[in-house]
N, C-alpha and C positions, 0 to 999 in steps of 0.2 A: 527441874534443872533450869535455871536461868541465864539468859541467851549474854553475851559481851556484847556489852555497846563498843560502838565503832569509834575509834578515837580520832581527834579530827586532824591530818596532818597540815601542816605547815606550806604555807606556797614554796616551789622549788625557790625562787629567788631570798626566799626569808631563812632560808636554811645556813646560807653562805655570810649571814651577817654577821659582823662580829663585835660587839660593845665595846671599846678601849674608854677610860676617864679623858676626862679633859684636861691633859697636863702642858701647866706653861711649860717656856723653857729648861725655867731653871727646877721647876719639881723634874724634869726628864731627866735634865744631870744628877741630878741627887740619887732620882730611881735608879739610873745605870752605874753610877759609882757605886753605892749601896751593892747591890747586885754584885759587883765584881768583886769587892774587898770581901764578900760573901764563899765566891771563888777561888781567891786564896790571891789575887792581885798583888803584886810588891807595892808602896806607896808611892816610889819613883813611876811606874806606869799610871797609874793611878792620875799622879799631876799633869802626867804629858795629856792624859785623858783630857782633864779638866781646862788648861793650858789651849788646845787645840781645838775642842768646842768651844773655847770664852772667842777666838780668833774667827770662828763661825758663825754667833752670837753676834760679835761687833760687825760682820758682813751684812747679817741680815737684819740690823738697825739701818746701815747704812744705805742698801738698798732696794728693802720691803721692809719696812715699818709697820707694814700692815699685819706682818706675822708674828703673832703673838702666840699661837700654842701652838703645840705639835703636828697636829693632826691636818695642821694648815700647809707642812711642807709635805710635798709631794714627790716623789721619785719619776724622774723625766728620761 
């Protein structure tokens, strides 16, 4: 009979990580629009969507330019 090898687990800290793509801005809008009209979204919500991130978009040209993908803004 032959014995199981021992499989090698993961550091605790490698467990909690979690891979997202590198989405600019505007692929984020597309993926959460996309998503929603998926959902059954009316088009009128939809534009306000689009509408009110373009107004958070021109924010953060105006004062971080540096933030170019997602993954860059952070919850404070």
């Amino acid at each position: 009979m032959a014995l199981k090898k021992r499989e090698r687990r993961a550091p605790v800290g490698a467990r909690d990580v979690k891979l997202f793509p590198e989405l600019t801005l505007e692929q984020a809008l597309d993926f959460v629009t996309n998503a929603k009209k998926v959902e059954g979204l009316r088009e009128s919500t939809l534009k306000d969507y689009t509408k009110h991130y373009g107004y958070f978009v021109k924010w953060l040209e105006e004062f971080h330019p540096d933030i170019t993908l997602i993954k860059l803004i952070q919850k404070t």
